[in-house]
C-alpha positions in Angstrom: 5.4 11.0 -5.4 5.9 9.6 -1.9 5.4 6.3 -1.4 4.4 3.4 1.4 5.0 -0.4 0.3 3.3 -2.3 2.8 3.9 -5.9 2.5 4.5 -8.7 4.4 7.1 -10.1 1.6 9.9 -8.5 1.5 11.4 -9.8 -1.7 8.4 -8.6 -3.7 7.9 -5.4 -1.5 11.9 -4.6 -2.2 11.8 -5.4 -6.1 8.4 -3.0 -6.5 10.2 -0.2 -4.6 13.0 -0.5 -6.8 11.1 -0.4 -9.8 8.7 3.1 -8.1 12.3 4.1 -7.6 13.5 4.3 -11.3 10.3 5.9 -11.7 11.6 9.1 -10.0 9.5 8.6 -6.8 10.9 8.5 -3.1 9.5 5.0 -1.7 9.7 4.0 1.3 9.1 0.0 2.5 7.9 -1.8 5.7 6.7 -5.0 6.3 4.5 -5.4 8.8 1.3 -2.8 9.8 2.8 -1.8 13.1 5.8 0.1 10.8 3.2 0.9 8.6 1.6 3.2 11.5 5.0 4.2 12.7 6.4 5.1 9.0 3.5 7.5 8.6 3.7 10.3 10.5 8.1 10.4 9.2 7.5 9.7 6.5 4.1 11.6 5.1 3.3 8.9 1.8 1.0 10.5 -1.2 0.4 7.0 -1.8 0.3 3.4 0.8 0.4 0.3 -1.2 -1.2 -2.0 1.4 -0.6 -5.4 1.6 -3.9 -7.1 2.8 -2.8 -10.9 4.3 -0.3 -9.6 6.4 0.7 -11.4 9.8 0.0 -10.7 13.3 -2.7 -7.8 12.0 -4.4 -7.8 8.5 -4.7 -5.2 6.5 -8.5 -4.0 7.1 -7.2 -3.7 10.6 -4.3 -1.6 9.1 -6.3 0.6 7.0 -8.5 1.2 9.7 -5.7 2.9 12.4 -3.9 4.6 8.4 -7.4 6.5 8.7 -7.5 7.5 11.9 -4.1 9.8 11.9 -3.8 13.2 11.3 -2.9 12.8 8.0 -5.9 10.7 7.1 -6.9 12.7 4.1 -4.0 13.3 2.4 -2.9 10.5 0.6 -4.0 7.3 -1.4 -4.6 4.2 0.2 -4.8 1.3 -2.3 -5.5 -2.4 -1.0 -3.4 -5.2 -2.5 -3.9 -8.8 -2.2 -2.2 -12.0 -3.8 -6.2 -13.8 -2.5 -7.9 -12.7 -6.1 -11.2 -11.3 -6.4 -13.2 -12.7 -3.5 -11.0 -10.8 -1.4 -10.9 -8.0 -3.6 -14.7 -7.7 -2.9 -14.2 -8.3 1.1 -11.7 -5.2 0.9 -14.4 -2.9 -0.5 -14.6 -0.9 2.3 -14.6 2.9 2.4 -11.2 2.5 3.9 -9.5 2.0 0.5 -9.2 4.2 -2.8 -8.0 1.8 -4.7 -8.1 -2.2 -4.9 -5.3 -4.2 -7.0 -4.8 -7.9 -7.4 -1.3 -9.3 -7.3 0.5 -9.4 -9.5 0.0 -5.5 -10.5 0.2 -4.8 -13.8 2.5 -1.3 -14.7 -0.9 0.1 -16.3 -2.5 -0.5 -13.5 0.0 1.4 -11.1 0.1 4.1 -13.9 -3.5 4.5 -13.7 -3.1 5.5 -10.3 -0.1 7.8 -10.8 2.8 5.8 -10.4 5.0 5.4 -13.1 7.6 2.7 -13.3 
């Protein structure tokens, strides 16, 4: 699978696409939403892992402009969040396919698809 790391932290956004990457998938990461936007239309994702506390535009906002392109309906969006379950709930928006709390658990991402 193709996949979008979206996160803010690069260390942790890094070591996840490494670990996707032994998996056998192509990943691709960026770290703020405005390469997030960009990387999309290049770069075509299956799946966008989607930081939600990022800087300078959260991630609702994100998701928002992710499901507005072309390619809207053509890959997974899942919302991640190191904030717990309160923001989990916020995050329930139609936007999102998915909602995971950091840290993400291998089950969790194989349950999507993704195996590490």
């Amino acid at each position: 699978m193709r996949i979008l790391i979206v996160d803010d932290n690069e260390a942790a956004a890094d070591t996840l696409g490494e670990l996707l990457s032994l998996g056998g998938h192509c990943v691709r990461m960026v770290y703020t939403g405005e390469e997030a936007i960009e990387a999309m239309s290049e770069f075509n994702p299956d799946v966008v892992l989607l930081d939600i506390g990022l800087p300078n535009s959260n991630g609702f906002d994100v998701a928002r402009k992710l499901r507005s392109l072309p390619n809207a309906q053509h890959f997974l969006l899942v919302a991640v969040t190191g904030y717990g379950q309160s923001a989990l709930q916020q995050s329930a928006s139609k936007d999102f396919d998915e909602y995971f709390v950091k840290p993400m658990s291998f089950d969790k991402l194989e349950s999507i698809g993704l195996h590490v």
